[in-house]
FIDODREN-145337 format. One record per atom (N, C-alpha, C): residue number from 1; chain; atom name; x, y, z. Coordinates in steps of 0.1 Angstrom, whole numbers, plus 5000, padded with zeros to 4 digits. Example, Ala and Ser with C-alpha at 12.3 -4.5 7.8 and 13.67 -1.06 7.14 Angstrom:
   pos   unit   site   east   north     up
     1      A      N   5132    4943   5078
     1      A     CA   5123    4955   5078
     1      A      C   5132    4967   5078
     2      A      N   5128    4978   5071
     2      A     CA   5137    4989   5071
     2      A      C   5129    5000   5079
END
This chain:
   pos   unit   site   east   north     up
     1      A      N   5028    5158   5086
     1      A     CA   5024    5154   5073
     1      A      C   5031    5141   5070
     2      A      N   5025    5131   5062
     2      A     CA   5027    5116   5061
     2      A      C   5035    5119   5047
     3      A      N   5051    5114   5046
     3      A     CA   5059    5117   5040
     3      A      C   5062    5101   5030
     4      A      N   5059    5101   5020
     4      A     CA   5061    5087   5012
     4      A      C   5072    5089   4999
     5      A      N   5085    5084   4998
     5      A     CA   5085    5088   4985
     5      A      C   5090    5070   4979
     6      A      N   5086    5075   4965
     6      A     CA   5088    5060   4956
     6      A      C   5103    5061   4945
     7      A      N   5107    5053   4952
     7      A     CA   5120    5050   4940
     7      A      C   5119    5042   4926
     8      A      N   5116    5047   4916
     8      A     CA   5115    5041   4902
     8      A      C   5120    5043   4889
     9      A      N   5116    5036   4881
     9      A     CA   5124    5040   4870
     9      A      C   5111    5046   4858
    10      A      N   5103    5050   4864
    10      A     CA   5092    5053   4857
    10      A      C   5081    5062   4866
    11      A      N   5086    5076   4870
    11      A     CA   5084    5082   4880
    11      A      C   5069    5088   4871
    12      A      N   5066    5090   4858
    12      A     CA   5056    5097   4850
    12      A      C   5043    5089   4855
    13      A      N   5039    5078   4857
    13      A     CA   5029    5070   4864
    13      A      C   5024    5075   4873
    14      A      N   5035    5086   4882
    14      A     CA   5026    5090   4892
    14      A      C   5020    5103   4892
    15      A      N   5019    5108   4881
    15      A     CA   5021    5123   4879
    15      A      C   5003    5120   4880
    16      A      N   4995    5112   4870
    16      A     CA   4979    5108   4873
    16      A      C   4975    5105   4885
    17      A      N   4980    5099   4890
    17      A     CA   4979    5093   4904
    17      A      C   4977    5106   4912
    18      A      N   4987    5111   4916
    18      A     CA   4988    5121   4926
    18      A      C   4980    5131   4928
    19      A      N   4971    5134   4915
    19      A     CA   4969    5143   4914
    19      A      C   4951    5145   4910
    20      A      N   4943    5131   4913
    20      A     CA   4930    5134   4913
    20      A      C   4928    5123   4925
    21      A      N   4913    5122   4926
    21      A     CA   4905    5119   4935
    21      A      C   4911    5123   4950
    22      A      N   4908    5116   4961
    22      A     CA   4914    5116   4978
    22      A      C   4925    5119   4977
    23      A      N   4935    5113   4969
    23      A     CA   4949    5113   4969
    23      A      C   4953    5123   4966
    24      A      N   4945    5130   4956
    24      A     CA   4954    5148   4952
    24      A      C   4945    5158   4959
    25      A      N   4935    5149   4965
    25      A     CA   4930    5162   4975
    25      A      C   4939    5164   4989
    26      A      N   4942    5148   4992
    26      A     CA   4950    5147   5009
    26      A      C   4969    5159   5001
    27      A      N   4969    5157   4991
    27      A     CA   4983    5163   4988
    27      A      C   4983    5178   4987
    28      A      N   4971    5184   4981
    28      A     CA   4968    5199   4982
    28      A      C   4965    5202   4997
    29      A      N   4959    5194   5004
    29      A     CA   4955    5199   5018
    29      A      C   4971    5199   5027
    30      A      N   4982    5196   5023
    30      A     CA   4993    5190   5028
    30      A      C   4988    5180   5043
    31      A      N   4984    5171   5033
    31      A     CA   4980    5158   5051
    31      A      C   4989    5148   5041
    32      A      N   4996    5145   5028
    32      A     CA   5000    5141   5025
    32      A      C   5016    5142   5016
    33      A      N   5025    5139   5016
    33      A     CA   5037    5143   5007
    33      A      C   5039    5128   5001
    34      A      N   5040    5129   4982
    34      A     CA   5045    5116   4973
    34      A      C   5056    5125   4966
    35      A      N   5064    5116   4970
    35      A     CA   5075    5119   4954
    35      A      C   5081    5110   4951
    36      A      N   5076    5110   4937
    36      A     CA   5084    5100   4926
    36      A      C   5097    5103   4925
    37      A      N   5106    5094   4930
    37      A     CA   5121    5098   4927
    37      A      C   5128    5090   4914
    38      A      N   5126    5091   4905
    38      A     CA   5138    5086   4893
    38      A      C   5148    5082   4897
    39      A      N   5149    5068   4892
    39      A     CA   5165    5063   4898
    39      A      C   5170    5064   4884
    40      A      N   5168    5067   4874
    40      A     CA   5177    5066   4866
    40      A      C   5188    5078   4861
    41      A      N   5185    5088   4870
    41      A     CA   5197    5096   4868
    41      A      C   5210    5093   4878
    42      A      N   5208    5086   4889
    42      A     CA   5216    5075   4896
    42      A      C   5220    5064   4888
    43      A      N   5220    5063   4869
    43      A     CA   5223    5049   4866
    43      A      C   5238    5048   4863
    44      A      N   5249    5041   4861
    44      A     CA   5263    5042   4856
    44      A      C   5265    5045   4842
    45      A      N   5273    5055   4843
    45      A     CA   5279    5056   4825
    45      A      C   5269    5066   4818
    46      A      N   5276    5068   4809
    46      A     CA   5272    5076   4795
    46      A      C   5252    5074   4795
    47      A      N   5247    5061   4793
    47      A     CA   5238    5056   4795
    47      A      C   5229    5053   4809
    48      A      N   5234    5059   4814
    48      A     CA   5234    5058   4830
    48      A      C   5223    5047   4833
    49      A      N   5231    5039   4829
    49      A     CA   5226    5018   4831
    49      A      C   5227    5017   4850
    50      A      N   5207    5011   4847
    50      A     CA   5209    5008   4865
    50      A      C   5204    4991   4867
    51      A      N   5209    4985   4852
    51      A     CA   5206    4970   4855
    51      A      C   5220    4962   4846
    52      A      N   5221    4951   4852
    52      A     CA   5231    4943   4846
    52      A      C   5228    4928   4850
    53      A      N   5238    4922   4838
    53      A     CA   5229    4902   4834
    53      A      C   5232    4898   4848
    54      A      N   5227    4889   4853
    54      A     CA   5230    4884   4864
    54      A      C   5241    4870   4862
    55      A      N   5254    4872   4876
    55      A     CA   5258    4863   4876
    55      A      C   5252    4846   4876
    56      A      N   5259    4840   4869
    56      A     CA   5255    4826   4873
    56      A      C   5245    4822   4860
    57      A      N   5246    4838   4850
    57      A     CA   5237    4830   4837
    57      A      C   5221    4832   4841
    58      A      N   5212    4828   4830
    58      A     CA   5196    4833   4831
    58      A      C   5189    4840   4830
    59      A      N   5180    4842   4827
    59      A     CA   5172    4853   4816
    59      A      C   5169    4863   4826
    60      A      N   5170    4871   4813
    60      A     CA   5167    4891   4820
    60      A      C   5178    4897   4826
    61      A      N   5178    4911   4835
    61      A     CA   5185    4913   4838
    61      A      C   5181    4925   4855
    62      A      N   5188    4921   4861
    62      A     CA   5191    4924   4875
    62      A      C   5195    4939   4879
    63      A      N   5184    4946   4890
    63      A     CA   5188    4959   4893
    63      A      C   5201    4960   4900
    64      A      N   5214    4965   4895
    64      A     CA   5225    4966   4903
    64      A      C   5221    4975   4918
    65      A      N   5232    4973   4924
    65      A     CA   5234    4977   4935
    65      A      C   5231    4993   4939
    66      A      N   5249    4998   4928
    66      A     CA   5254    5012   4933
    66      A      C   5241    5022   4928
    67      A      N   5233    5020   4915
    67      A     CA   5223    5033   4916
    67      A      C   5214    5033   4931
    68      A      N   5204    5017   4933
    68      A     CA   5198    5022   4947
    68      A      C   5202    5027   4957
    69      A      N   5216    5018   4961
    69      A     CA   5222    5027   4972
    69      A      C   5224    5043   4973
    70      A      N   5227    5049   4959
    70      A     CA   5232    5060   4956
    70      A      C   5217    5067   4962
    71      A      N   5208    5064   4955
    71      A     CA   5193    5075   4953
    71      A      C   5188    5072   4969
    72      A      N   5191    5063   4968
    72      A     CA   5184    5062   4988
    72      A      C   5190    5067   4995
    73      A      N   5204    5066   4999
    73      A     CA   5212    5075   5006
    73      A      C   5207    5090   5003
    74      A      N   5205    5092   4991
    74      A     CA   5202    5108   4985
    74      A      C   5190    5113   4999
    75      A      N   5179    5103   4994
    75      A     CA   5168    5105   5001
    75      A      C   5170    5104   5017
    76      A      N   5180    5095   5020
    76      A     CA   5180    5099   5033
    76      A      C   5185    5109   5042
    77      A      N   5198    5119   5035
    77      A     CA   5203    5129   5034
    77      A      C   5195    5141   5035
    78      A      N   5183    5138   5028
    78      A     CA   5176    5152   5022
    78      A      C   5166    5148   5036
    79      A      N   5158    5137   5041
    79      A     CA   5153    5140   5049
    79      A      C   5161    5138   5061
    80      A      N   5173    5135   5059
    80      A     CA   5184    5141   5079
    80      A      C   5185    5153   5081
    81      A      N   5185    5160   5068
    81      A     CA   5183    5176   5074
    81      A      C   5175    5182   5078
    82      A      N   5161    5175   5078
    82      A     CA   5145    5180   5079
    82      A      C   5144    5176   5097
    83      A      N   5151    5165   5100
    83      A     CA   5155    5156   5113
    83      A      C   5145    5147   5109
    84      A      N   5145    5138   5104
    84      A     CA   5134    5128   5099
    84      A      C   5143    5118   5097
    85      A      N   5144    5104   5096
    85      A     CA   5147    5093   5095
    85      A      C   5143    5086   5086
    86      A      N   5148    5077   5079
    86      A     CA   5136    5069   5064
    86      A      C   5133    5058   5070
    87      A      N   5127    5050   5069
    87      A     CA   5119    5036   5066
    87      A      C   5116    5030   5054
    88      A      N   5128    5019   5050
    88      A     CA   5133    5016   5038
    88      A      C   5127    5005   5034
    89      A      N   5115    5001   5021
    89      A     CA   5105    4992   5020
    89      A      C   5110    4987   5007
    90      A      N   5113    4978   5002
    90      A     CA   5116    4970   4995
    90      A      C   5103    4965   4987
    91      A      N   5096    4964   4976
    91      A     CA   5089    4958   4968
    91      A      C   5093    4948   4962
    92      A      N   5083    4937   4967
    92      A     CA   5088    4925   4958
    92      A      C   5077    4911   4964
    93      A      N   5078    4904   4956
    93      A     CA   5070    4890   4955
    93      A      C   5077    4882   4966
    94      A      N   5090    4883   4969
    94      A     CA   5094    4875   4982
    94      A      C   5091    4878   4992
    95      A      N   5085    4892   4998
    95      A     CA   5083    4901   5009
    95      A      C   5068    4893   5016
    96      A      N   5067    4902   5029
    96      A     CA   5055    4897   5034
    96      A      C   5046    4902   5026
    97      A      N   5036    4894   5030
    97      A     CA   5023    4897   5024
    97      A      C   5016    4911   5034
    98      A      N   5012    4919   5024
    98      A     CA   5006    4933   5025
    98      A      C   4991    4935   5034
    99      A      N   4991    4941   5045
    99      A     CA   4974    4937   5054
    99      A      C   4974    4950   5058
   100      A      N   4960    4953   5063
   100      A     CA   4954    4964   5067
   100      A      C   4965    4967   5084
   101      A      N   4966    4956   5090
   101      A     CA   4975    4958   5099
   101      A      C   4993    4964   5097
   102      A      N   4997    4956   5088
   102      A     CA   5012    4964   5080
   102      A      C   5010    4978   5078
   103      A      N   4995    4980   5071
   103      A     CA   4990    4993   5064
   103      A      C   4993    5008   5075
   104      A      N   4987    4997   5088
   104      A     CA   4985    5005   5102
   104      A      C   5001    5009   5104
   105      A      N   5007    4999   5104
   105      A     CA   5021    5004   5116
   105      A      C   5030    5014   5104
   106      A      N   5029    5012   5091
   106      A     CA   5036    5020   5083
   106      A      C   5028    5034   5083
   107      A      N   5014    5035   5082
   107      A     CA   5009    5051   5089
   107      A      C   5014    5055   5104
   108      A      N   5015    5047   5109
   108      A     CA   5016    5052   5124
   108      A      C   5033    5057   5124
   109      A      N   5043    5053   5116
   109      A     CA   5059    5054   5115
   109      A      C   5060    5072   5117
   110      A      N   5068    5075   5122
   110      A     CA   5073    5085   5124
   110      A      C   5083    5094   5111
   111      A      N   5093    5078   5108
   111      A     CA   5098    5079   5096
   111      A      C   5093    5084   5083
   112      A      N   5101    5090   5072
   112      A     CA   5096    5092   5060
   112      A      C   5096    5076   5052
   113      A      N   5086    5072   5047
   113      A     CA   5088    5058   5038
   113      A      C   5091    5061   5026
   114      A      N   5099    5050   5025
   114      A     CA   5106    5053   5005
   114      A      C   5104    5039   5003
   115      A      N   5094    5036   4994
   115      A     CA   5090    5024   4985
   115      A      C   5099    5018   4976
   116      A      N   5108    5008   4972
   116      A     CA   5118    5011   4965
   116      A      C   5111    4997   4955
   117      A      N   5106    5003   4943
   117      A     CA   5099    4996   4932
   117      A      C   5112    4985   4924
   118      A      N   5108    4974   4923
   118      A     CA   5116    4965   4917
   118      A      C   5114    4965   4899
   119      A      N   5121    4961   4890
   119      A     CA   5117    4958   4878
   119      A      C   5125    4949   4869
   120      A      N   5124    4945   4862
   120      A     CA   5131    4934   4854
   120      A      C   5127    4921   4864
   121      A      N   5140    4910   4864
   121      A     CA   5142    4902   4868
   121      A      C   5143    4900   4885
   122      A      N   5145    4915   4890
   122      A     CA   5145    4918   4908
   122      A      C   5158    4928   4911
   123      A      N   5159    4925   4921
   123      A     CA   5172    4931   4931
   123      A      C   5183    4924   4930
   124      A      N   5190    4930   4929
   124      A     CA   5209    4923   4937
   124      A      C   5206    4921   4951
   125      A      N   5207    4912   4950
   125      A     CA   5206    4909   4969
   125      A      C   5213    4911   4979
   126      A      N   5224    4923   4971
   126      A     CA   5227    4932   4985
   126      A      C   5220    4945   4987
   127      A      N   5212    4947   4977
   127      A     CA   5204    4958   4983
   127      A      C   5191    4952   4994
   128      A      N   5190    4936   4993
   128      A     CA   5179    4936   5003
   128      A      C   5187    4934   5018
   129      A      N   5200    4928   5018
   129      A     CA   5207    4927   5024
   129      A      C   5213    4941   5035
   130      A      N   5217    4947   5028
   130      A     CA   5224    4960   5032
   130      A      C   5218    4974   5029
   131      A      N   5202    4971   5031
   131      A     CA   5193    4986   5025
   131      A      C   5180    4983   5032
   132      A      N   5173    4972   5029
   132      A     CA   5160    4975   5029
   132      A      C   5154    4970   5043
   133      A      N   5144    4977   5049
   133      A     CA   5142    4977   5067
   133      A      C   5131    4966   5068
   134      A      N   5124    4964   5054
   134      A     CA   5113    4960   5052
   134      A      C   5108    4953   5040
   135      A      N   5104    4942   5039
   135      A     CA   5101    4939   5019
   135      A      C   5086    4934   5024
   136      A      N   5078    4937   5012
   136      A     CA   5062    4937   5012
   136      A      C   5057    4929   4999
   137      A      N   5051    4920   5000
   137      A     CA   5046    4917   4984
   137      A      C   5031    4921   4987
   138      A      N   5026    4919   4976
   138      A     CA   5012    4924   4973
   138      A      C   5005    4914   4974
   139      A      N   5011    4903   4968
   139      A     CA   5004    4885   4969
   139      A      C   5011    4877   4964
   140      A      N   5007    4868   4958
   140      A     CA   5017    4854   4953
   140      A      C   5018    4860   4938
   141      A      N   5018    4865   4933
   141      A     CA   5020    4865   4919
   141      A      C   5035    4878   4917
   142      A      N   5038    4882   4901
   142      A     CA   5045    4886   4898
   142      A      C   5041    4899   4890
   143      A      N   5045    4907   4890
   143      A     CA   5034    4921   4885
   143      A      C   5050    4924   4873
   144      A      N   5045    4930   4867
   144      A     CA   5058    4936   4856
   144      A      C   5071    4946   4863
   145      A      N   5063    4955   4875
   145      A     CA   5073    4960   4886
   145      A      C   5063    4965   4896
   146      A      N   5074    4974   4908
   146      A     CA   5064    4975   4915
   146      A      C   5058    4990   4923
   147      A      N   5054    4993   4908
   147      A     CA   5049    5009   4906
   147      A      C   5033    5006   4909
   148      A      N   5028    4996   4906
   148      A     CA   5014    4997   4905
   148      A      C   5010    4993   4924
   149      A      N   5024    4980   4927
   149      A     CA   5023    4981   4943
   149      A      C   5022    4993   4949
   150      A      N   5031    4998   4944
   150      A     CA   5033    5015   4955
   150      A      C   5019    5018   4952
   151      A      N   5014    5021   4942
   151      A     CA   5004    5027   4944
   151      A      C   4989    5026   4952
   152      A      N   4986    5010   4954
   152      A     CA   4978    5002   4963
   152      A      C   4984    5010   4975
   153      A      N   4995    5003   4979
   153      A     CA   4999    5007   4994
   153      A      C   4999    5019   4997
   154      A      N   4996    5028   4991
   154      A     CA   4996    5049   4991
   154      A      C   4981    5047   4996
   155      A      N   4975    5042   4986
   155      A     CA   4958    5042   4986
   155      A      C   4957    5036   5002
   156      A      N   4958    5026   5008
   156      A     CA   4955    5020   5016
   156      A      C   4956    5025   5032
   157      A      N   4972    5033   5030
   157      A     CA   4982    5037   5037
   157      A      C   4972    5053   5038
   158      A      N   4968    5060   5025
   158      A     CA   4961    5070   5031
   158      A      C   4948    5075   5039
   159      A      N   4942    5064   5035
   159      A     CA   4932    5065   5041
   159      A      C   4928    5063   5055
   160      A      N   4941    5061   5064
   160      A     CA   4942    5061   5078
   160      A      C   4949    5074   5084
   161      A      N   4951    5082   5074
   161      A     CA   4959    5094   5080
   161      A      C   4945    5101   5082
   162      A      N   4945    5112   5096
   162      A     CA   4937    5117   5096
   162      A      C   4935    5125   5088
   163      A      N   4917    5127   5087
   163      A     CA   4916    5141   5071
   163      A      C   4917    5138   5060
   164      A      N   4920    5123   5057
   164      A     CA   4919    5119   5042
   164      A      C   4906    5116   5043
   165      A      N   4902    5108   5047
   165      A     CA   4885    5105   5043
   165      A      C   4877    5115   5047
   166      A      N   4868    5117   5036
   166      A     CA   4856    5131   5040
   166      A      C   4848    5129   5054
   167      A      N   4845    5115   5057
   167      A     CA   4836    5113   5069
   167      A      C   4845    5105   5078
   168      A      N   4851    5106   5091
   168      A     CA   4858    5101   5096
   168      A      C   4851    5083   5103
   169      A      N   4843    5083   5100
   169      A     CA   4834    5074   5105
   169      A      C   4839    5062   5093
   170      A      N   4838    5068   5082
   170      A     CA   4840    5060   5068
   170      A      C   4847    5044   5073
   171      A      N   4862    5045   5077
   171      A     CA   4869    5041   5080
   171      A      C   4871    5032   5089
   172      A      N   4858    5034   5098
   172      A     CA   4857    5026   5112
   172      A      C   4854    5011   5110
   173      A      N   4841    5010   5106
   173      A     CA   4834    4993   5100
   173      A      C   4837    4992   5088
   174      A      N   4851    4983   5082
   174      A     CA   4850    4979   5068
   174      A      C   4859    4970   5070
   175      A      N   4860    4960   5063
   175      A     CA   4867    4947   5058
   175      A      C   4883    4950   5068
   176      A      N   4886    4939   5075
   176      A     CA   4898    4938   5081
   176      A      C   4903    4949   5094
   177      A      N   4893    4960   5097
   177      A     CA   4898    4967   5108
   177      A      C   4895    4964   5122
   178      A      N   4885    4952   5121
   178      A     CA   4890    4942   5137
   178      A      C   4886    4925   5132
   179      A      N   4890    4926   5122
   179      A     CA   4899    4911   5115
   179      A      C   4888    4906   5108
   180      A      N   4872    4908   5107
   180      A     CA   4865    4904   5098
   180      A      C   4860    4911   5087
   181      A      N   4856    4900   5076
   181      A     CA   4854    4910   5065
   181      A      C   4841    4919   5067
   182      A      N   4837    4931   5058
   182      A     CA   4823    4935   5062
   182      A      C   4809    4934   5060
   183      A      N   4802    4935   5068
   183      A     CA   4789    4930   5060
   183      A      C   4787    4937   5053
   184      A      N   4772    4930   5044
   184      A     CA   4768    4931   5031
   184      A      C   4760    4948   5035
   185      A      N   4763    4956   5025
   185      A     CA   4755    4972   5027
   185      A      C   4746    4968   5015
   186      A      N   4739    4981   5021
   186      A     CA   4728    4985   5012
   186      A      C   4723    4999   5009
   187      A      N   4717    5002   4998
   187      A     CA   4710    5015   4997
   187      A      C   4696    5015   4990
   188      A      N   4695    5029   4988
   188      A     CA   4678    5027   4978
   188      A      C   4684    5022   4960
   189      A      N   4676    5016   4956
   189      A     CA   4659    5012   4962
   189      A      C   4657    5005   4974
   190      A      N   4649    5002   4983
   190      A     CA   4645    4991   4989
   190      A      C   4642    4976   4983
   191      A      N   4638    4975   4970
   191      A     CA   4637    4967   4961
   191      A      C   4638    4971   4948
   192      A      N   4649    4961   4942
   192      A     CA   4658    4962   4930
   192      A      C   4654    4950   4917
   193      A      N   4648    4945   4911
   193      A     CA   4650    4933   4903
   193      A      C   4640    4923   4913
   194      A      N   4633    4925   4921
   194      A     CA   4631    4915   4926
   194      A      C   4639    4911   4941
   195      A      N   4647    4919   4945
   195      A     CA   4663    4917   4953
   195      A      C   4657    4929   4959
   196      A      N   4653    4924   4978
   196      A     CA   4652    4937   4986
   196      A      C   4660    4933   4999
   197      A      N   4658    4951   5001
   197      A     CA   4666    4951   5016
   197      A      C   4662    4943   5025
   198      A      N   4673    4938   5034
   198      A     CA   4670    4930   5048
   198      A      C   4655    4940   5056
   199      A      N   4648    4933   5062
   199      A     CA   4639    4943   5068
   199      A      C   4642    4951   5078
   200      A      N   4656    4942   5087
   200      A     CA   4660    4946   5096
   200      A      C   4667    4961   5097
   201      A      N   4675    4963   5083
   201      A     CA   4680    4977   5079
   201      A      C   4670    4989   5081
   202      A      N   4656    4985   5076
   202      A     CA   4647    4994   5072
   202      A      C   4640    4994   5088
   203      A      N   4641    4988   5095
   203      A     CA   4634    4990   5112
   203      A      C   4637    5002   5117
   204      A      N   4651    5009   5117
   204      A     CA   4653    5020   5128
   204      A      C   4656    5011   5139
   205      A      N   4657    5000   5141
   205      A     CA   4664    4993   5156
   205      A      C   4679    4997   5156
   206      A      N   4686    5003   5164
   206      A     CA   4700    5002   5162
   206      A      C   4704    4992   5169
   207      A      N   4702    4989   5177
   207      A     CA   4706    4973   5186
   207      A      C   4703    4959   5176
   208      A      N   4692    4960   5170
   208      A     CA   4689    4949   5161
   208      A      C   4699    4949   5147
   209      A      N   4700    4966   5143
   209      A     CA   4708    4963   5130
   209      A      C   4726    4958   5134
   210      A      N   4730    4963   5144
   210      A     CA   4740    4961   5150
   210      A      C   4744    4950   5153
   211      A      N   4735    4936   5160
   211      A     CA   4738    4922   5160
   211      A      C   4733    4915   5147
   212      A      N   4728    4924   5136
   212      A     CA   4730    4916   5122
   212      A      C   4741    4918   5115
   213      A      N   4747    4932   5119
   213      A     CA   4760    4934   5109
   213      A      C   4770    4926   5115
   214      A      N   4770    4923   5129
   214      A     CA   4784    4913   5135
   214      A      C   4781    4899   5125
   215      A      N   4767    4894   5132
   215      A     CA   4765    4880   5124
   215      A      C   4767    4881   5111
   216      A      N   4765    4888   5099
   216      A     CA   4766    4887   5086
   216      A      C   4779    4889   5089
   217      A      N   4788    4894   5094
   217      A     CA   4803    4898   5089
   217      A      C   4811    4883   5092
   218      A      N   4803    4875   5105
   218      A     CA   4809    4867   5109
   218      A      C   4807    4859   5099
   219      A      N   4794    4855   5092
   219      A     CA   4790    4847   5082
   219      A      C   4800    4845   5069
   220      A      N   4801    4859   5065
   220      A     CA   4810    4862   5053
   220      A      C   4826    4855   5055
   221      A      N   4827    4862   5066
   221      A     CA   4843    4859   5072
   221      A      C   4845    4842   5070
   222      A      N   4836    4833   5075
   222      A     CA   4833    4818   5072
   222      A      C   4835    4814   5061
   223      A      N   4825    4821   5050
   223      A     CA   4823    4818   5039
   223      A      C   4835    4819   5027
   224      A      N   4838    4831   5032
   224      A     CA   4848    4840   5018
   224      A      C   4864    4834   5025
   225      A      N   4868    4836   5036
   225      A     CA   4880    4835   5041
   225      A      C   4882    4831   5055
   226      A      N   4877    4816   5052
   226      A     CA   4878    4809   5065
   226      A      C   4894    4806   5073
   227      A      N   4903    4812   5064
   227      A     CA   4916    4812   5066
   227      A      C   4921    4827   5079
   228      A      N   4909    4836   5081
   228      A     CA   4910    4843   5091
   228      A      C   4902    4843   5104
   229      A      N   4894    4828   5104
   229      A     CA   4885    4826   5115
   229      A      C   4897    4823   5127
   230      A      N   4909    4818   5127
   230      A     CA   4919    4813   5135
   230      A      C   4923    4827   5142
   231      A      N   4922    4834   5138
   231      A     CA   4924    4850   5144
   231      A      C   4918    4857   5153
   232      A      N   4904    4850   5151
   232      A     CA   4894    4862   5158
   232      A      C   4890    4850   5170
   233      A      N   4882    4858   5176
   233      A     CA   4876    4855   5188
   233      A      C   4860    4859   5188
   234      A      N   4852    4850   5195
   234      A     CA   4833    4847   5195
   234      A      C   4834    4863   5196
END
């Protein structure tokens, strides 16, 4: 079973999540384990504070060190007695950028993954230093934290474990699983508004529909994200 847990300070987000569509079905079938871990009972003091101003001056304020260290060690304790090992992911906008291939090798891990959601202003940079195995952004931008990341990467990440998808075929031809985007689908009606199916769909040729879906995929791939034609091969 594919073992994920998320470090946050807003563990209630996932309570919806978890618990409908594929995702709360792969979790009742156990082909999947999420747990929201709360870092804020790891925070210091009375107030058990897990952020402080950052040196050097400038707005907002910085996740300290000693709570993540504390809750990750926790988690990796609780899975050394299971004999499991963690794989420690860092969220954040400096991280690599996030692909169906990253998606691949973090399903394939052996390790349990712990997502460790950023918020405010970022990390103390000794937890990327002295903690994290891995940092991931989502894209160029800045999200408020990174609860809503975890939850992309869950989605993306599950749907490669075996048994999450109803049809295993689902999963085979779609956008990025041998580097081009996918071609354009279709269903009934045959004709919509004036807007009909390719004819070639409606033939029954599998060999003919088969060298349209490469050529359209390759078309798209040109069109939409010529920034991945450097990848592929005729």
């Amino acid at each position: 079973m594919t073992s994920i847990d998320v470090l946050t300070l807003f563990p209630g987000l996932f309570q919806p999540f978890c618990s409908e569509g594929l995702i709360g079905r792969a979790i009742r079938e156990q082909l999947l384990e999420i747990n929201a871990v709360d870092l804020r009972p790891h925070g210091l003091g009375r107030h058990r504070s897990v952020d402080e101003e950052p040196y050097g001056g400038g707005a907002g304020m910085v996740l300290r060190p000693e709570p993540v260290f504390k809750a990750v060690r926790e988690r990796e304790a609780l899975h050394g007695k299971a004999g499991r090992a963690t794989w420690k992911v860092l969220l954040t906008p400096q991280g690599e950028p996030f692909s169906q291939a990253q998606a691949r090798q973090l399903a394939g891990r052996e390790e349990a993954l712990l997502l460790i959601c950023g918020r405010y202003e970022g990390f103390d940079e000794r937890i990327r230093t002295g903690l994290a195995d891995q940092e991931i952004s989502l894209g160029d931008f800045v999200a408020l934290g990174g609860e809503t990341v975890a939850m992309v990467m869950i989605e993306v990440i599950a749907r490669l474990i075996p048994g999450v998808l109803g049809n295993p075929e689902s999963g085979r031809e779609e956008s990025f699983v041998d580097g081009w985007l996918e071609y354009p689908q279709y269903t009934r009606p045959p004709e919509f508004e004036g807007m009909h199916v390719p004819e070639v769909l409606l033939s029954g040729n599998h060999g003919a529909i088969a060298r349209w879906r490469k050529a359209e995929a390759k078309k798209r791939t040109a069109t939409r994200r010529p920034d991945l034609l450097p990848r592929k091969r005729a």
